[in-house]
C-alpha positions in Angstrom: 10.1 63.3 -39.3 11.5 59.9 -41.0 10.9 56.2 -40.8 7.7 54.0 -40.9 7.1 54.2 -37.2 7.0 58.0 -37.0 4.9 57.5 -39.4 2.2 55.7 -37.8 2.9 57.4 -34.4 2.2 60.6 -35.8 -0.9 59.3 -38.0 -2.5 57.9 -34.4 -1.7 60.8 -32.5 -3.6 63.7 -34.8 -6.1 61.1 -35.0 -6.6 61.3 -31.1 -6.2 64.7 -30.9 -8.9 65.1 -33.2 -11.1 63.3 -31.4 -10.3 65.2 -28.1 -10.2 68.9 -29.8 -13.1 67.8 -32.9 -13.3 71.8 -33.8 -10.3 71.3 -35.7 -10.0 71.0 -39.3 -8.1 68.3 -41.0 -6.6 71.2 -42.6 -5.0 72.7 -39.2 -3.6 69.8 -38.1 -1.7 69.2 -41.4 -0.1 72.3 -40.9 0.5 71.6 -37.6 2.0 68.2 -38.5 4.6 70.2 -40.8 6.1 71.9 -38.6 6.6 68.6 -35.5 9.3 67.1 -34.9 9.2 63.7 -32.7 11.2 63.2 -30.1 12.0 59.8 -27.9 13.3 59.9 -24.4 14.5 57.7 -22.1 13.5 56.9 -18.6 15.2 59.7 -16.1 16.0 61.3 -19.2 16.4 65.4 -18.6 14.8 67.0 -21.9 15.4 70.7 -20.3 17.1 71.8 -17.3 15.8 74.8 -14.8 17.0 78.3 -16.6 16.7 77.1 -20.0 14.5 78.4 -23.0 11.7 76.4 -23.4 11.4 77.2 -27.2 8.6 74.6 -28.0 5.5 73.6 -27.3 5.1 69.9 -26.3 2.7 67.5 -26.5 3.5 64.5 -24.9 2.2 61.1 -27.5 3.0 58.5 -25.1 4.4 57.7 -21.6 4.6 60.0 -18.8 7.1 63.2 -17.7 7.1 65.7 -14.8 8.3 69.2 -14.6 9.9 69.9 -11.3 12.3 72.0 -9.3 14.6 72.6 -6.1 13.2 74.4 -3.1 15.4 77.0 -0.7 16.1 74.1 1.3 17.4 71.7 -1.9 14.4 69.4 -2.3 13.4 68.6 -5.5 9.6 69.3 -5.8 7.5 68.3 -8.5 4.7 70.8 -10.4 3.2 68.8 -12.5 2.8 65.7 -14.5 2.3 65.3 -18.1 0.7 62.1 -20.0 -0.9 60.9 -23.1 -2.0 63.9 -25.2 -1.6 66.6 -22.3 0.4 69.9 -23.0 3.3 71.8 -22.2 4.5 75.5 -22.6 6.2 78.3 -21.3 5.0 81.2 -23.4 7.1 83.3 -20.4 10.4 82.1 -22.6 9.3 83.3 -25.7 7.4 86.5 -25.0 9.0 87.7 -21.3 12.8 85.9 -22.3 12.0 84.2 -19.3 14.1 80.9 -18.4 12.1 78.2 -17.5 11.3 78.3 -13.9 11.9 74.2 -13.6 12.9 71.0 -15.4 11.5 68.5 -17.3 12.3 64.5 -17.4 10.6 61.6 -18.4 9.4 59.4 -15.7 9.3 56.5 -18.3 9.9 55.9 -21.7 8.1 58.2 -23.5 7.7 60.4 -27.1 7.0 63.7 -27.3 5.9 66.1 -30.2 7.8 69.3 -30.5 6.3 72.4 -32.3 8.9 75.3 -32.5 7.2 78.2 -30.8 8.0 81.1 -32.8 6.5 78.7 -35.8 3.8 77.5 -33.5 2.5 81.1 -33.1 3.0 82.2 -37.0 0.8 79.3 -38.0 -1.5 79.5 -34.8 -2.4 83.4 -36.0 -3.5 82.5 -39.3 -6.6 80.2 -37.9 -9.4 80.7 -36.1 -9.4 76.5 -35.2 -6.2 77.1 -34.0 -6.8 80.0 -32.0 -9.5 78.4 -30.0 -7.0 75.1 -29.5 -4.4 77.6 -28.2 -7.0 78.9 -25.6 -8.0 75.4 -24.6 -4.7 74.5 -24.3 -4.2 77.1 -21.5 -6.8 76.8 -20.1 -6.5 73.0 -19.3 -2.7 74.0 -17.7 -4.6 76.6 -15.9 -6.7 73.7 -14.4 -3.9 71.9 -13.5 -2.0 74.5 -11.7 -5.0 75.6 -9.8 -5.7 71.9 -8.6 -2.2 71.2 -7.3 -2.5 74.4 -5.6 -6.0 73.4 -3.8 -4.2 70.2 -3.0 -1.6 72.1 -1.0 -3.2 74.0 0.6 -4.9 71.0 2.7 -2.9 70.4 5.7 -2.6 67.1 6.4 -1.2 64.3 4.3 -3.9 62.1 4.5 -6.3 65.1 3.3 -3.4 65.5 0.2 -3.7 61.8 -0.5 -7.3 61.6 -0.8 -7.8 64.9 -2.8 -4.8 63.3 -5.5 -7.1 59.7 -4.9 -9.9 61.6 -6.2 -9.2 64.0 -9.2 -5.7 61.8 -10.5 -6.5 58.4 -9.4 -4.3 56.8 -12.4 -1.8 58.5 -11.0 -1.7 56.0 -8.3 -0.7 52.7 -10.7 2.1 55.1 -13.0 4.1 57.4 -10.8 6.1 56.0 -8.0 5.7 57.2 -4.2 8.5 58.9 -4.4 7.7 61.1 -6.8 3.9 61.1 -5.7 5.4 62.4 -2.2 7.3 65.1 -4.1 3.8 66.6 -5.5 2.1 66.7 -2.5 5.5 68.1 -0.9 5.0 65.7 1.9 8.4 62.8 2.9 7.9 59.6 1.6 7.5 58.1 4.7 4.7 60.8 5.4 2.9 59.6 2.2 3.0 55.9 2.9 1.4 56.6 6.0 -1.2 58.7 4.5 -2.3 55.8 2.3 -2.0 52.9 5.0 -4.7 55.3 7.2 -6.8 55.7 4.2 -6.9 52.0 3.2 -7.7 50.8 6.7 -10.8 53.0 7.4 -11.9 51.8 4.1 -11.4 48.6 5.1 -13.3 49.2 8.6 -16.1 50.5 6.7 
């Protein structure tokens, strides 16, 4: 990690993620903090592609990036997306030699923290702070998975749109509707309908 503005980046990040995760010490995130690296990418930029090793764990600092995949029939479908001080892992690559089961881009300019797993996990062992972030950690990716899931497993768009209005409404102002449509596996045409029904029976209302 060099320069002035890593620097500060980095100084402003812990200092969030100790106000999100306040169980740990000063001490674990300095050890943490030795082992990052900082890494800038580009809008559209491909940081890993399907049926790589996913060797690090990521914390995303600032921006927004999705992880995402082709179906049987070549559409590219979107898992998840990852903003300001969410996670990302794929402890599959590391313990299973698993390849990771999509890609990941940048949606737009955005910085990332890297944490070399194998390191990650050395350092992670040795405290109990740690440990617990570790479960939290997986436990919030958990969530995530489980509420994209509920979301497709409503059937109409209009029922997709509303569930995504009401559990990721910033969402709405970051991600295009392309991309949106992607997550709820929907056209985009399907989606922009979905949102003009929605807004008039608000508006009748």
């Amino acid at each position: 990690m060099t320069g002035i503005d890593d620097f500060r980046i980095i100084k402003d990040f812990y200092q969030k993620l100790s106000e999100k995760y306040p169980y740990v010490t000063v001490e674990s995130w300095v050890k943490l903090q030795e082992i990052s690296v900082v890494k800038y990418l580009e809008k559209d930029e491909i940081f890993l592609r399907h049926g790589e090793r996913l060797n690090f764990g990521i914390f995303v600092i600032h921006g927004l990036i999705k992880l995402y995949y082709l179906d049987e029939k070549g559409n590219e479908r979107i898992s998840a997306f990852r903003g300001n001080l969410e996670y990302i892992d794929n402890w599959n690559s590391l313990h299973q030699q698993e390849a990771l089961p999509y890609s990941i881009s940048a949606i737009s300019p955005s910085i990332v923290m890297l944490y070399p797993m194998e390191k990650m996990i050395k350092t992670f062992r040795k405290e109990p702070d740690l440990l617990q972030l570790c479960v939290d950690l997986s436990q919030e990716m958990i969530k995530m998975k489980r509420e994209h899931h509920e979301i497709l497993t409503l059937r109409s768009p209009e029922e997709r749109y509303l569930q995504l209005l009401k559990s990721h409404k910033k969402w709405l102002m970051e991600v295009s509707l392309t991309d949106l449509a992607k997550f709820l596996h929907m056209s985009r045409e399907a989606l922009s309908r979905a949102r003009n029904q929605v807004a008039l029976k608000r508006l009748i209302r």
